[in-house]
Wavefront OBJ file of the C-alpha trace (Angstrom):
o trace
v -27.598 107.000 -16.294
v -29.639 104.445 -18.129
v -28.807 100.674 -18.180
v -27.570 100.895 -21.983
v -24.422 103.595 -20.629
v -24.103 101.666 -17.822
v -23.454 98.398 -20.112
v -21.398 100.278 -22.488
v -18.763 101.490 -19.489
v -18.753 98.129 -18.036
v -17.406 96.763 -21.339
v -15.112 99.820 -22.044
v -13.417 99.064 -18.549
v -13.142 95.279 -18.974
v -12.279 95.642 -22.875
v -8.612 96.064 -21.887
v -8.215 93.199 -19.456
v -8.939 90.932 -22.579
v -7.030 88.987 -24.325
v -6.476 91.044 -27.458
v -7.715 89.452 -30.958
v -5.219 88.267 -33.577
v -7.132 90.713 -36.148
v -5.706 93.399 -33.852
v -2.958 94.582 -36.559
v 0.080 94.824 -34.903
v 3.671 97.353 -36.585
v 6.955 95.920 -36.778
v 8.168 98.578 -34.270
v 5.978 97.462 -31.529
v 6.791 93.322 -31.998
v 9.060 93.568 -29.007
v 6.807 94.896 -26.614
v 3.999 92.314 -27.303
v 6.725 89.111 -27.417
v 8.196 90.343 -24.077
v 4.847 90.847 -22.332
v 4.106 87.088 -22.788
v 7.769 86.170 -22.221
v 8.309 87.941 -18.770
v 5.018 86.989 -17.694
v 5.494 85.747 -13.708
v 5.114 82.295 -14.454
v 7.617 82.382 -17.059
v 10.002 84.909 -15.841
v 12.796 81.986 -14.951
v 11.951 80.278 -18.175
v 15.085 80.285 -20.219
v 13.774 81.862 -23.593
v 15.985 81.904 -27.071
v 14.050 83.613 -30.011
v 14.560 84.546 -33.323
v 12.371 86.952 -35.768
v 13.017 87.790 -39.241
v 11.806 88.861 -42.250
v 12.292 85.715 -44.432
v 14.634 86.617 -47.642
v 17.159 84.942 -49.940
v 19.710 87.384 -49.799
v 20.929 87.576 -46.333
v 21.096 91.462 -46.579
v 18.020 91.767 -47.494
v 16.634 90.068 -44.679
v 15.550 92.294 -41.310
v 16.013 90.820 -37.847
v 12.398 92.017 -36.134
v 12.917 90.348 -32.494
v 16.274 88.317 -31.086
v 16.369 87.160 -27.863
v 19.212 85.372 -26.931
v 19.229 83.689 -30.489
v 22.715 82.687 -30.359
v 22.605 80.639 -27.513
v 23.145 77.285 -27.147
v 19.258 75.584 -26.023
v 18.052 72.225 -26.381
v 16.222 71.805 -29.332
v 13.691 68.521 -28.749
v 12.519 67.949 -32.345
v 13.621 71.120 -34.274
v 16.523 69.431 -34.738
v 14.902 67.398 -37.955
v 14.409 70.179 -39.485
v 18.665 70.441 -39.754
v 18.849 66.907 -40.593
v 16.261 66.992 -43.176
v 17.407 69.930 -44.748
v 21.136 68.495 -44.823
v 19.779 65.125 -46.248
v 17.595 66.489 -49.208
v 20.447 68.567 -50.272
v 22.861 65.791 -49.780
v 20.727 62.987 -51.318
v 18.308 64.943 -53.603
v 14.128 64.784 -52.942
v 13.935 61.298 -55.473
v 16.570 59.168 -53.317
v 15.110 56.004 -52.485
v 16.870 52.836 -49.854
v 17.374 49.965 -51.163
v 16.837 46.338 -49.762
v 18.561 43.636 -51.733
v 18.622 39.797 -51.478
v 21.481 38.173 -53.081
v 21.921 34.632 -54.392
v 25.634 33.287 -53.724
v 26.708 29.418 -54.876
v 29.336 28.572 -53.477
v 30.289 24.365 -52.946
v 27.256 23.354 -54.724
v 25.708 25.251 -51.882
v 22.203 28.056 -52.726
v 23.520 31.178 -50.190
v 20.613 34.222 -49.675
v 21.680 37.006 -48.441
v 19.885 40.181 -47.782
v 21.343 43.101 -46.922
v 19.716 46.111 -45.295
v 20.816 49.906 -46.252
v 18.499 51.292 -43.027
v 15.480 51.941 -44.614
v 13.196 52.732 -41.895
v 9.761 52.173 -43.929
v 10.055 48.410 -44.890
v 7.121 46.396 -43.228
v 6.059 42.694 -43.358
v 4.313 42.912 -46.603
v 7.400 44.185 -47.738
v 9.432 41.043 -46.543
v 6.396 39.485 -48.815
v 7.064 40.942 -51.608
v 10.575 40.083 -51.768
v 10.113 36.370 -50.840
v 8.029 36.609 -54.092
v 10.716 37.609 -55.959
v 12.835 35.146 -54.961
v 10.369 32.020 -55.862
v 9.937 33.876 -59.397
v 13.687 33.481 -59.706
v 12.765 29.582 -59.470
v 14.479 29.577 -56.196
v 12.817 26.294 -54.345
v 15.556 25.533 -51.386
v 17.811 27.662 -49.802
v 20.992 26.194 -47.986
v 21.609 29.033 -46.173
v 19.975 32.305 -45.592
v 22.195 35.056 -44.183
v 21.110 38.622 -43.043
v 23.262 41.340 -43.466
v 22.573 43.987 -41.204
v 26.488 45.762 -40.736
v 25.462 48.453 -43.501
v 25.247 51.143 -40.660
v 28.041 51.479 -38.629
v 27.724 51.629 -34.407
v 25.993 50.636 -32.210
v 22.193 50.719 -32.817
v 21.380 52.203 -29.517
v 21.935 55.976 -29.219
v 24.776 56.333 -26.404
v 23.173 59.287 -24.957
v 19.588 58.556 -25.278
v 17.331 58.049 -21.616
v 16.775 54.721 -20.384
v 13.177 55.552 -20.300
v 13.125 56.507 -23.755
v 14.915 53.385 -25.341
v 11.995 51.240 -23.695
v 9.315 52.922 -26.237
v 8.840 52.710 -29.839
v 9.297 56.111 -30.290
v 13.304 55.502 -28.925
v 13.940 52.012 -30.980
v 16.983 51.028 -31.565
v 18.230 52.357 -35.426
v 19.682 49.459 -37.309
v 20.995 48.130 -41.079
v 17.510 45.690 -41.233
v 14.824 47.730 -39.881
v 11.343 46.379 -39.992
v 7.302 47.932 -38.462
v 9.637 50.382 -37.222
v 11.459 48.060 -34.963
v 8.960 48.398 -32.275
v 5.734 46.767 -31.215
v 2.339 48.754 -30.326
v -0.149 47.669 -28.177
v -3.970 49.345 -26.801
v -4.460 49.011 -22.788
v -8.024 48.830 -22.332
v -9.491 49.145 -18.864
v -11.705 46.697 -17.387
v -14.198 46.039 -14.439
v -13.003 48.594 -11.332
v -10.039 46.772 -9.265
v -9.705 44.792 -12.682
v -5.926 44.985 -14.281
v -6.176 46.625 -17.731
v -6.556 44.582 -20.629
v -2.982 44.704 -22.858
v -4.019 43.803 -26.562
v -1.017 43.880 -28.925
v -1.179 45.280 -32.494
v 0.606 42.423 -34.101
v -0.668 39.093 -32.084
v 2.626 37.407 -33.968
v 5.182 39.428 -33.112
v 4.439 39.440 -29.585
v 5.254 35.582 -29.193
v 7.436 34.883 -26.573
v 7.002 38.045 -24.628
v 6.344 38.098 -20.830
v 3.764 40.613 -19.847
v 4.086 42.160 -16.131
v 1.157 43.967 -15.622
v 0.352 45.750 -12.781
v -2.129 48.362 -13.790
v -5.563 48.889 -12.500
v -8.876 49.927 -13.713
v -10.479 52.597 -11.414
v -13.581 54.964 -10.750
v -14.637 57.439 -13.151
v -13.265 60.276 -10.717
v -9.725 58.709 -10.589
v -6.546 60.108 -12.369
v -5.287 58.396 -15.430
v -1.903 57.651 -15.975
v 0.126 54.670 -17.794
v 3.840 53.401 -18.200
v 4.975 51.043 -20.264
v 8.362 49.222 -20.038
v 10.855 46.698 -21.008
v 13.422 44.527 -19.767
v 16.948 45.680 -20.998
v 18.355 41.993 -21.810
v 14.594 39.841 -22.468
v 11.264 40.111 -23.455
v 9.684 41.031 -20.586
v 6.648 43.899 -20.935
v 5.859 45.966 -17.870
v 2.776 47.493 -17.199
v 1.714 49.879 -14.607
v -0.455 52.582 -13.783
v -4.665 53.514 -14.093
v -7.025 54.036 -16.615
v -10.968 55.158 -15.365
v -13.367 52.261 -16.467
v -15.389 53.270 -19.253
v -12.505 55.087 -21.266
v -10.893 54.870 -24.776
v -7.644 52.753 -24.474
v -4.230 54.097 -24.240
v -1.812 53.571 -27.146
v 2.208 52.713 -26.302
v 5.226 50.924 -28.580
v 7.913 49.225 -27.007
v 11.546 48.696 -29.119
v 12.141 44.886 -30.193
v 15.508 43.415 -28.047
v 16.873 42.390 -30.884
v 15.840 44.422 -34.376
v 18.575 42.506 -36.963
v 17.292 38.803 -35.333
v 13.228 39.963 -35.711
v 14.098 40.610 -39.643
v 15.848 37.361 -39.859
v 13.048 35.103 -38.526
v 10.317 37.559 -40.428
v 11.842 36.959 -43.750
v 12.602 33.328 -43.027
v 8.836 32.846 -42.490
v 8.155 34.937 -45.536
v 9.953 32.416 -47.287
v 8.468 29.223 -46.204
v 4.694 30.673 -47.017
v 6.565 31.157 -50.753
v 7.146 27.114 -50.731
v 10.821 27.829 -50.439
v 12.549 25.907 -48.124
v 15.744 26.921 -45.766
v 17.640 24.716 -43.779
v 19.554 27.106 -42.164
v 19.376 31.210 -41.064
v 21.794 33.207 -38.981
v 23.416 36.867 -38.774
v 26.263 37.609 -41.617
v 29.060 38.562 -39.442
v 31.615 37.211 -41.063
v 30.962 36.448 -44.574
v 32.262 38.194 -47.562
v 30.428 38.378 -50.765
v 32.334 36.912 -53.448
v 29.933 36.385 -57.014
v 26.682 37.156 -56.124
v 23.100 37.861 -58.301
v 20.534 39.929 -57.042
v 17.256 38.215 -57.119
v 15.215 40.405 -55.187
v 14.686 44.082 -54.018
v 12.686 46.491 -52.848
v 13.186 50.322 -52.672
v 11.852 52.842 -49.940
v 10.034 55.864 -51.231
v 11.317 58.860 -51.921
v 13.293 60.674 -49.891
v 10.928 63.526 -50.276
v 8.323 61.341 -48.551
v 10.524 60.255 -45.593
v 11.215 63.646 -44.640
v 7.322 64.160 -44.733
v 7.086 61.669 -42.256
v 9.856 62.840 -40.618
v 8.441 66.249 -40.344
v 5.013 65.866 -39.789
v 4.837 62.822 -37.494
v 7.955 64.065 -35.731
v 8.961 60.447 -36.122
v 12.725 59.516 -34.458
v 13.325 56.218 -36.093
v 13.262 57.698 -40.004
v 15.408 61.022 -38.639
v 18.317 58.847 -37.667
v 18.120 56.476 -39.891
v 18.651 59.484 -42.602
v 21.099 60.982 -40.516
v 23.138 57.636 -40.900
v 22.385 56.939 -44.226
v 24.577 60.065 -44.757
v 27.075 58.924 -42.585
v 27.600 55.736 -45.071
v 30.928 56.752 -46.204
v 34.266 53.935 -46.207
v 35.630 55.368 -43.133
v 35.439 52.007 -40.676
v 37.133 54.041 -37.536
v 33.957 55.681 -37.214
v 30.152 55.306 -36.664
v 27.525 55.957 -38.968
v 26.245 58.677 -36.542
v 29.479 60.559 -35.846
v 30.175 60.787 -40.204
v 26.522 61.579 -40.341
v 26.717 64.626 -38.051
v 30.132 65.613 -39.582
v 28.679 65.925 -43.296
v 25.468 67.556 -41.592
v 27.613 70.083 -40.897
v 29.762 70.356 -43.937
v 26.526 70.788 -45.837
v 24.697 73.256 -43.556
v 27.492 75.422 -43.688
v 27.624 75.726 -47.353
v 23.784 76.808 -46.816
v 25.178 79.467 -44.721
v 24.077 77.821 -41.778
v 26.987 78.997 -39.073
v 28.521 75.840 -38.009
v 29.557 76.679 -34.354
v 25.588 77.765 -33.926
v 24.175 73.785 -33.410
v 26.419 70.962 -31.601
v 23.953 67.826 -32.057
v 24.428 64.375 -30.916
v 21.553 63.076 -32.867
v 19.211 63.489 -35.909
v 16.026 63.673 -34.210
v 16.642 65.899 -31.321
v 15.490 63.189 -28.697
v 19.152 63.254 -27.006
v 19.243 65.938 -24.456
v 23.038 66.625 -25.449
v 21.868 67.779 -28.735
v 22.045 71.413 -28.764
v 21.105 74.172 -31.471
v 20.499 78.413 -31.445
v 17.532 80.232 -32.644
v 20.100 81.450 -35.345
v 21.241 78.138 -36.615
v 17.248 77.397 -37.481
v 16.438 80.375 -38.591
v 19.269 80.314 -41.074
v 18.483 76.845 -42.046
v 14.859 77.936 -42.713
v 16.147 80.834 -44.647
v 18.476 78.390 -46.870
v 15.547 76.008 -47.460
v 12.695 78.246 -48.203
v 12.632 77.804 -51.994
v 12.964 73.884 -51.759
v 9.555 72.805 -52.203
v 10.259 69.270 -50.718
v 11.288 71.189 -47.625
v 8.799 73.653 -47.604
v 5.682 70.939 -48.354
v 7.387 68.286 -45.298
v 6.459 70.793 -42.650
v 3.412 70.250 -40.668
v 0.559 73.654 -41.795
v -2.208 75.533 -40.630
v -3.593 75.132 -43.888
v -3.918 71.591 -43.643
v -5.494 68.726 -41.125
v -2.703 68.519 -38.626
v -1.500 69.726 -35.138
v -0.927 73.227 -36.047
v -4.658 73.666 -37.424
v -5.602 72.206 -33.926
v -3.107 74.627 -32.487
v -4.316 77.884 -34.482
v -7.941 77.851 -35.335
v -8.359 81.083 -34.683
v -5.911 82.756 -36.777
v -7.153 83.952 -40.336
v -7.713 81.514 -42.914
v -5.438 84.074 -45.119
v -2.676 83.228 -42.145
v -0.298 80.311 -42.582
v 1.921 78.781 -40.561
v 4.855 76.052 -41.934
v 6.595 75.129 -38.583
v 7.750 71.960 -37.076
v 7.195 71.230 -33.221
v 9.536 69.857 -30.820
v 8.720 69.325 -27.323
v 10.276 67.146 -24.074
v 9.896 67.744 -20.268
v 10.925 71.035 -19.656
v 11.072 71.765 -23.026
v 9.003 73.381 -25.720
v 10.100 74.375 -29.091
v 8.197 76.131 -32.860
v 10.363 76.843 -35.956
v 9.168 77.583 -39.134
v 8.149 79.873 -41.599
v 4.558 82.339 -40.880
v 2.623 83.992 -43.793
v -0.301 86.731 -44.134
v -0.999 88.950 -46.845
v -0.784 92.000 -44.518
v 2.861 91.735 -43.894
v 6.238 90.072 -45.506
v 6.722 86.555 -44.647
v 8.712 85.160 -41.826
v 11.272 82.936 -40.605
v 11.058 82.107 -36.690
v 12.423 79.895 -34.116
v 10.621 80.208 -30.593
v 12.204 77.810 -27.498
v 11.653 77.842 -24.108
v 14.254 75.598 -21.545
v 14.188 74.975 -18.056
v 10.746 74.969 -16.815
v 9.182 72.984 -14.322
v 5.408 74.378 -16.107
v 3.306 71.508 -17.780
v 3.957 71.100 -21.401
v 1.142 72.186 -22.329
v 1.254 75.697 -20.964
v 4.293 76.379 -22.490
v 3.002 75.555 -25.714
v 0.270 77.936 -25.076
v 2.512 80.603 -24.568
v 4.428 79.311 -27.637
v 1.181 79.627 -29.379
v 0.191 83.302 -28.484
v 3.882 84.633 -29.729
v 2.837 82.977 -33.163
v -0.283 84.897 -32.814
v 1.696 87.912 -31.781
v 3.654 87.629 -35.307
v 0.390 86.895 -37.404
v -0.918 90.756 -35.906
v 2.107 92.487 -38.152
v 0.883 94.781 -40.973
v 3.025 97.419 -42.976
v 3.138 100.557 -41.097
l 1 2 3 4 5 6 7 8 9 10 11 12 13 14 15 16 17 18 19 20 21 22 23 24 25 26 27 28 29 30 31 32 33 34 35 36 37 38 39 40 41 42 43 44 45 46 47 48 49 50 51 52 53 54 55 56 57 58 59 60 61 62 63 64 65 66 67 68 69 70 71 72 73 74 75 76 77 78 79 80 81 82 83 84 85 86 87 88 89 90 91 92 93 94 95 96 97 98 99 100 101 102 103 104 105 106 107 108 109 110 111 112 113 114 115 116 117 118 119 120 121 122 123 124 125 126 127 128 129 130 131 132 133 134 135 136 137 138 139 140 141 142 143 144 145 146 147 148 149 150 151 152 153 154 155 156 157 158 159 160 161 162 163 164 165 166 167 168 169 170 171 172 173 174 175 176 177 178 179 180 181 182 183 184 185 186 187 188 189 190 191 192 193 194 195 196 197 198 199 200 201 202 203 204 205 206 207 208 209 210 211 212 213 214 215 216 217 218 219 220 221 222 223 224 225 226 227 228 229 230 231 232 233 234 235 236 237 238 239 240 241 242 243 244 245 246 247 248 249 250 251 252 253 254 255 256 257 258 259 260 261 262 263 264 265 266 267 268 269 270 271 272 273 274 275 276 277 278 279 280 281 282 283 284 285 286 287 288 289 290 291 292 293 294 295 296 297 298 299 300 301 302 303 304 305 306 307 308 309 310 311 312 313 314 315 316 317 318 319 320 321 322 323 324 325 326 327 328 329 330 331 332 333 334 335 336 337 338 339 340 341 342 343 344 345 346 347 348 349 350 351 352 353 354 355 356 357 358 359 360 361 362 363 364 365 366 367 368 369 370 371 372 373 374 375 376 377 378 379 380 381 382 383 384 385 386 387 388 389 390 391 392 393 394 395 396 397 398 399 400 401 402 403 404 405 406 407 408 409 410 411 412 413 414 415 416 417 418 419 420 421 422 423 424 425 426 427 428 429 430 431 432 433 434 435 436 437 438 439 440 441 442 443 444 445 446 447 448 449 450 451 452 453 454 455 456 457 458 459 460 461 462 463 464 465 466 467 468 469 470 471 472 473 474 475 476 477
């Protein structure tokens, strides 16, 4: 046998043992097989594993259930869950809702009262607070008596109840308030140093870090060392701690922490806004007790669109705009209860007249960071089913089509191929649900989770990733 055979029955035996191409067309018939040969793999046998397959439709009978696997349990969702409260919000608010910010003048005993009251828009920033000190010194406004921040528009506290302590530390876990502003959190870089060196902690915003304590016990070390940071917070001051190891010579590590005290930052922020506008005040507190009798607005600013909140929402997977929405709904006059509790209770009402079936979530939050928030395979799915004509919906989720995590994610899938999903991911947990296209096939609505694994996240993801790659294989046969 010549070396050419020889060559040719070495690759015929290995050939199998590959890992099969995603141009490898796959029928409907045989979906199961493939999703389960990933799914009961060894390492994932004791994985817990809810999916959810189907052919995506707008009449629910004409829709065809290819794969289920335990899709009307109860799992936790990490950050699928937006893609309830988004859905619930756009058709609750409509795509062109915007938040407004409004300053008030009040006289009352020859006295010039400012108010400004917060409605929980999550995108104002310092040049915001800017441009409404503006306004106010157009409105001729030269001394203010006293300047009063209103920040009781949301209901609760601003902490999530059921949120870990480790979580409400970082930005990405700040508290959700009336007067939000940068997000209520401040980043900082960690740079490492000289070897044995503590790493350097450079804030983002040198101003807004006054009066914080920095504990920093970190270390630079050899090139050969592992890396790993953790940054902290006091509960009750401004203390920052730092700890952990960074190999000299690296790119710095990026962290947030959550401002104490979001309603108190605003105040001081918009007092100093002010003063740069020549406009003096004599005195600025909290309105806690106040009511507004006559009062003239003088100043506002407007978030944008809801369409591009959920966008951010979606595609950043950011926790701060998801509650704030959720609450935003949950402004109803009902003072027994928080803004949360109304906001999950009209989330509800309004995925259900989607069709969404109401006993298939039970969340505690609108971002899905809250380990008590629970949702099926079925509940997405039918949500993504609901929502598939709403553009704003459709164009919030992150795309293989586009610069973004999935394209990272699926490179190698046909450019023909698209994938609309949103993430969701926590320790132990690894979630995809969205909506899968190719021209071979009919498109697809699909909600993949995987619980209670002690696996890295990231190879969980991967064998997220190859059950999406499973599904892009399906042709008509």
């Amino acid at each position: 046998m010549g070396f050419l055979p020889v060559l040719m029955l070495i690759l015929w035996i290995r050939l199998p043992m590959m890992a099969q191409p995603v141009s490898q067309r796959l029928c409907s018939a045989g979906l199961g097989a493939a999703i389960e040969a990933i799914i009961d793999r060894p390492s994932l046998a004791r994985a817990h594993w809810g999916i959810l397959v189907q052919t995506l439709a707008a009449a629910p009978s004409a829709r065809r259930t290819l794969y289920a696997r335990s899709a009307q349990q109860y799992f936790i969702p990490a950050s699928t869950a937006k893609l309830l409260t988004t859905a619930a919000a756009l058709q609750t608010l409509g795509p062109q809702f915007r938040i407004r910010t409004s300053v008030y003048r009040m006289d009352l005993a020859d006295q010039v009262i400012l108010r400004v009251v917060g409605r929980g828009d999550p995108s104002l920033s310092r040049k915001d607070l800017q441009e409404l000190a503006h306004q106010v010194q157009q409105q001729g406004i030269r001394q203010v008596d006293r300047l009063l921040a209103d920040d009781r528009y949301f209901r609760g506290d601003p902490i999530h109840p059921n949120w870990e302590w480790e979580d409400i530390q970082s930005g990405y876990g700040a508290p959700v308030n009336s007067l939000i502003l940068n997000q209520n959190a401040i980043g900082l870089e960690l740079f490492p140093q000289a070897v044995g060196q503590p790493l350097q902690v450079k804030w983002e915003d040198a101003e807004a870090a006054i009066g914080w304590t920095i504990e920093n016990t970190s270390i630079t070390v050899g090139p050969s060392e592992p890396e790993f940071v953790e940054v902290g917070r006091d509960v009750r001051r401004p203390i920052l701690r730092v700890r952990g190891q960074l190999r000299v010579g690296s790119a710095p590590d990026s962290a947030a922490v959550a401002v104490l005290d979001p309603a108190e930052v605003f105040l001081k922020q918009f007092q100093k806004a002010l003063v740069a506008q020549q406009i003096q005040v004599r005195q600025a507190s909290l309105d806690r007790t106040v009511e507004p009798g006559k009062q003239q607005e003088v100043g506002a600013i407007e978030s944008p669109p809801l369409m591009a909140l959920i966008q951010e929402i979606n595609q950043t997977s950011n926790n701060l705009y998801a509650e704030a929405i959720l609450r935003t709904l949950g402004t109803v006059d009902n003072p027994e209860d928080s803004s949360l509790s109304i906001g999950l209770q009209r989330m509800k009402t309004t995925l259900t007249r989607l069709g969404v079936n109401p006993s298939g979530y039970d969340l505690a939050d609108g971002s899905g960071l809250s380990r008590h928030s629970l949702a099926s395979p079925e509940a997405l799915v039918q949500t993504l089913q609901a929502m598939a004509s709403v553009s704003a919906y459709r164009a919030s989720l992150p795309t293989t089509a586009t610069a973004g995590s999935l394209q990272r994610r699926f490179e190698d899938l046909p450019v023909q191929t698209i994938v609309q999903a949103k993430p969701g991911t926590m320790t132990g947990v690894v979630a995809l649900a969205g909506y899968l296209s190719n021209p071979d096939f009919q498109p697809l609505a699909f909600s993949l989770i995987v619980n209670q694994s002690p696996l890295p996240v990231r190879e969980l993801r991967q064998a997220i990733d190859d059950l999406v790659k499973v599904m892009a294989r399906l042709q008509s046969c």
